[in-house]
N, C-alpha and C positions, 0 to 999 in steps of 0.2 A: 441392311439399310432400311429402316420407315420410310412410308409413303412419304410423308414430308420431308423428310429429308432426301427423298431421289425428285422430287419435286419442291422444290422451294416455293414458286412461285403457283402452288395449287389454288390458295386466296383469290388471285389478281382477277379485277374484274374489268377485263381487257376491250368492252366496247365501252365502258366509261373511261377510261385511259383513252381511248381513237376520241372520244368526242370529247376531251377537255385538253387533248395535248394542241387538236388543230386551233385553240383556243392561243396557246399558248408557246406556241412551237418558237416567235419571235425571239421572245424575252429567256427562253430555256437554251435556245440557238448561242445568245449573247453571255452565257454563265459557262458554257460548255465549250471546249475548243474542239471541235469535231470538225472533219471534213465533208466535202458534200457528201461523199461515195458514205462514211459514215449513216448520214443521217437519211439517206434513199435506202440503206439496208432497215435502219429500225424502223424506220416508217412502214418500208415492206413487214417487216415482223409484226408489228401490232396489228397490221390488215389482216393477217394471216393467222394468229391466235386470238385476234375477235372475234374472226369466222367458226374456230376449229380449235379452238381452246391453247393451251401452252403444252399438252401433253400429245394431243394428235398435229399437230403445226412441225411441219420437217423442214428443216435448213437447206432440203432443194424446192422446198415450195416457197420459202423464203427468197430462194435467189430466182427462182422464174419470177415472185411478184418483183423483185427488185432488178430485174434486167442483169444480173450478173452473174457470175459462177459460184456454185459450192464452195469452191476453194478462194475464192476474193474474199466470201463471208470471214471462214477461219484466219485472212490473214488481219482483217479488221477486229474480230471477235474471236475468241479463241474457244466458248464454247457458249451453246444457245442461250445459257444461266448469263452468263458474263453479257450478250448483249442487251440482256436485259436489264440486268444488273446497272449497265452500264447508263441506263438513261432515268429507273426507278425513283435513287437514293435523291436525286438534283431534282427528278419531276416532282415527287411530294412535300419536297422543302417550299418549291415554285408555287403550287396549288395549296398547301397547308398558310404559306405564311401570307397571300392576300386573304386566303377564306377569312382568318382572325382579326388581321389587320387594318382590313381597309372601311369597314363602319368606323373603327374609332377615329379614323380621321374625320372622318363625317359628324362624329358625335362632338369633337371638341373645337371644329366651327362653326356649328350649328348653335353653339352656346355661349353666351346668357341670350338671346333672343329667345329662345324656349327654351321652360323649365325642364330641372333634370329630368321629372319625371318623365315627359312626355319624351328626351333625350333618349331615355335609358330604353323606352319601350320602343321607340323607335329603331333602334340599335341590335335587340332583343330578335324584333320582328324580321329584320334582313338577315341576321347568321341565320335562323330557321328557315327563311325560304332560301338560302343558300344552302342548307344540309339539305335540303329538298329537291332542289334541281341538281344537286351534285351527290345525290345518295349513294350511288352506286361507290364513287370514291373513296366516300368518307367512309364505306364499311370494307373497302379496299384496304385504305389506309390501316385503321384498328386493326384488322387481321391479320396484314403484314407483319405490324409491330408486335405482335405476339410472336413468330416466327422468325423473325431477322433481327437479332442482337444489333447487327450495324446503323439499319433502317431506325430503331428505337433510338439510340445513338444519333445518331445524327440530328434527328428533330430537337431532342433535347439540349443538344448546345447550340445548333443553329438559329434555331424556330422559338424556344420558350423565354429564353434570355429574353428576345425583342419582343414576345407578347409582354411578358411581365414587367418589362420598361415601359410599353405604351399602355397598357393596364395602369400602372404607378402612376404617370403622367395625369391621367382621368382621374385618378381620385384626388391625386394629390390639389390637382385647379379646384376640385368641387372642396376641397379645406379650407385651401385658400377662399372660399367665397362662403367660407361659412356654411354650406347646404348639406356636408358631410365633417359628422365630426371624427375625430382620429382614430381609426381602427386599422388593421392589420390586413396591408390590401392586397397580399399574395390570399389571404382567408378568404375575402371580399370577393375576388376576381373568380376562384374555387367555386363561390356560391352564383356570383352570377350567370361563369359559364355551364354550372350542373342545372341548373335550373331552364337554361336552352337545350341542354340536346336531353333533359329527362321529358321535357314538351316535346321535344319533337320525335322522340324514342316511343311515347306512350301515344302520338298522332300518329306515325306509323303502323304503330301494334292495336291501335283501337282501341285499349283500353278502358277510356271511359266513357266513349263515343263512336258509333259507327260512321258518323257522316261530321268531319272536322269542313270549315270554310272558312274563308280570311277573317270575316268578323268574328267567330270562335277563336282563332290564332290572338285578336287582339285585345277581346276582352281578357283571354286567358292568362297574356303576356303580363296586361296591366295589372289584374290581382298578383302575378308575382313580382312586381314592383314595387306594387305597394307594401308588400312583406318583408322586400329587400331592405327598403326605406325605411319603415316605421316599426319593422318586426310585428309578433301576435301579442306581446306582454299588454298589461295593461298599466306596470309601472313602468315608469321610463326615467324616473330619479336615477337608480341604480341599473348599471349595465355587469352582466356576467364577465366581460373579458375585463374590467377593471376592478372586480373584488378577486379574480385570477391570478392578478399581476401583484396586489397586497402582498 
């Protein structure tokens, strides 16, 4: 058996999980039908491999943090993976689908009162300082998904459906209003999310800056707005995806 495969859960970055689940434990509680005794044991676990990782964290030091017995844990959970498992797949649906979703509600009542541009950057700017204060997650989440077939699974019919619906919604109002014209907005959506996490992946690594601050974030955000919008061409008669479709 591989390392990864006798540990599944090698990725998890388990004091980012303690500090986004007590975020969230309400609305995760209400998706999940679990018992108290349940969720006083995972709660104990996540305290316990914050501490001590998922490889050195034992299922008696699980039940001393959680006031119970070794044997109450196994009648709950049947083996350490499985409690984990048990809370993972529903916690990163819960944390993935506001991270994406909840600017564009912002963005499509915030508008026409201000222009797209200033909509989009605005928009731009909050998933970044959201991949920021939730870094440790978001690189949780990607690594996961490379090792758990289920975990990839799941986000993709749970999670992408409803980005790409409310994705559609936003472009489709900015057609209707004339300020976008008809392009291909699963393409669209693609470019605008890669263009967030390649800023915030390249502010991270430093790449072209040692010393990033909010005003660098903004100016930054808006030059690719404005690329988003107008493109670098300097003809704008003819567009590529319409002599494609010829």
């Amino acid at each position: 058996m591989s390392k990864v495969e006798g540990n599944p859960f090698l990725h998890v970055d388990f004091k980012s999980i303690q500090f986004s689940f007590s975020e969230i434990k309400d609305e995760l509680s209400s998706e999940m039908n679990f018992s108290k005794k349940h969720w006083e044991i995972i709660e104990a676990a996540i305290r316990v491999f914050s501490e001590k990782g998922f490889s050195a964290g034992r299922t008696s030091e699980i039940a001393k943090e959680a006031c119970v017995s070794e044997g109450t844990i196994f009648n709950y959970f049947k083996t350490k993976n499985d409690l984990l498992q048990a809370l993972l797949l529903p916690f990163f649906q819960l944390v993935t689908r506001p991270f994406i979703l909840n600017g564009i509600d912002s963005f499509l009542t915030s508008r026409p009162e201000i222009g797209v541009e200033e909509g989009l950057a605005n928009l731009a700017l909050d998933r970044v300082k959201l991949i920021e204060e939730h870094r440790g997650l978001v690189k949780t989440v990607f690594a996961e998904t490379m090792f758990h077939p289920e975990l990839f699974e799941s986000i993709r019919e749970k999670i992408l459906p409803v980005v790409v619906e409310a994705t559609q919604t936003i472009f489709d109002s900015e057609v209707e209003r004339g300020t976008f014209r008809k392009v291909d907005s699963l393409a669209t959506m693609k470019v605008f999310m890669g263009m967030i996490f390649a800023h915030a992946t390249f502010k991270q690594l430093k790449l072209f800056s040692e010393n990033y601050d909010q005003q660098d974030d903004e100016v930054e955000i808006r030059r690719m707005i404005d690329i988003l919008l107008y493109g670098v061409s300097t003809n704008q008669t003819t567009h590529f995806s319409e002599v494609c479709t010829k």
